[in-house]
C-alpha positions in Angstrom: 5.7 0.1 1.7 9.3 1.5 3.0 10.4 -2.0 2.4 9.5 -2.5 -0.7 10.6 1.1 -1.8 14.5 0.1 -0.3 14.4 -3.4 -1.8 13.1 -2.9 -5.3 14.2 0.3 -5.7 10.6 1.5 -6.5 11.6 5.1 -6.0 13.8 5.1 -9.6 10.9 4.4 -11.8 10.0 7.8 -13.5 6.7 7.5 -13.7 6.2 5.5 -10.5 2.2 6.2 -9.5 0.7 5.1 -6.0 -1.4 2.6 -7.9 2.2 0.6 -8.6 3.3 0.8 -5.2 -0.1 0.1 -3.8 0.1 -3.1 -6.3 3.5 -4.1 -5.1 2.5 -3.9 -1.5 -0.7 -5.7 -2.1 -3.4 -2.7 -0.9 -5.2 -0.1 -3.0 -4.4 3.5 -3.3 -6.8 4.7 -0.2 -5.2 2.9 2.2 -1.2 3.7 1.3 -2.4 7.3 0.9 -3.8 7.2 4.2 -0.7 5.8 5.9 1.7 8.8 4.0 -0.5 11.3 5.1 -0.4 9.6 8.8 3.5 10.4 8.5 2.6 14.3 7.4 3.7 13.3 3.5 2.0 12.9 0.3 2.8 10.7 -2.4 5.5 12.7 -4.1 7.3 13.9 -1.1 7.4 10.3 -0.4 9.0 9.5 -3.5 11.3 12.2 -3.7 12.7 11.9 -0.8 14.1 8.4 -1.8 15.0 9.7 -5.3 16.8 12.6 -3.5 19.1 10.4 -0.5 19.6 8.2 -3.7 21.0 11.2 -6.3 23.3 12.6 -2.9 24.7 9.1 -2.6 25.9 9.1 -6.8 27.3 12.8 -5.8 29.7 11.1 -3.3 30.4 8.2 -5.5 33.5 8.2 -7.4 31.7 6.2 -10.3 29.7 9.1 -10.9 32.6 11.9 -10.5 32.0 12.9 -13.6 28.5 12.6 -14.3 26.2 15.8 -15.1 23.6 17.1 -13.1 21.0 15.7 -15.8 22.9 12.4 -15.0 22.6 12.1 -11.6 18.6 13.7 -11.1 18.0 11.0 -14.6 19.6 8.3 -12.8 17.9 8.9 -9.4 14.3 9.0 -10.9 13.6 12.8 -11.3 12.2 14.2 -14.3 14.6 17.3 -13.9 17.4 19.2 -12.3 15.7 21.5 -10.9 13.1 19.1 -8.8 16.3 17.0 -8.0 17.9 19.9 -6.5 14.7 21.5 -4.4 14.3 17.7 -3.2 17.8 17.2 -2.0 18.2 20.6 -0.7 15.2 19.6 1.7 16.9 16.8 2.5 20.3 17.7 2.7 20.2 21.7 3.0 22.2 22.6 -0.1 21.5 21.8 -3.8 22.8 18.6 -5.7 25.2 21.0 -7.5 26.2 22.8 -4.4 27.2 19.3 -2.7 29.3 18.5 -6.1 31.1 21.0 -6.2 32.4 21.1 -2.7 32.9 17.3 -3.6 35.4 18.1 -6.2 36.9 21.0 -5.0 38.0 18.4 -1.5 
């Protein structure tokens, strides 16, 4: 499952359900819910949390200097700013637009 998520990237599908990830990793949706929940995660924190190391990595990237918030949390497979930002701060302890603007202020 974390394999397939890294390789194909499953995490920047917006509408990504655990019935296409239980496809793509050839099991049904009882089982992969049973092994997230074994790790203390559901299915969207899961997710997310890919979506959210994947929208702090276009922060730092030059490529992206420019590109809005919308942007970045579009980009990364969020559905808005807001659940971009409360993701990443999880993961990162500050916002997405925190991090970008220290980023540009350095």
């Amino acid at each position: 499952m974390i394999r397939a998520m890294e390789e194909k990237q499953l995490f920047l599908r917006k509408r990504l359900s655990r019935a296409d990830v239980a496809r793509e990793v050839m099991t049904n949706r009882t089982y992969l819910t049973r092994a997230l929940k074994g790790r203390g995660l559901n299915f969207s924190q899961f997710v997310n949390a890919y979506r959210a190391q994947y929208a702090i990595n276009l922060l730092f990237d030059a490529r992206y200097r420019d590109a809005r918030p919308g942007d970045i949390a579009e980009l990364s497979g969020f559905s808005s700013v807001e659940t971009m930002d409360r993701y990443v701060k999880k993961c990162a302890g500050s916002t997405a637009c925190a991090m970008r603007k220290r980023v540009l202020k350095d």
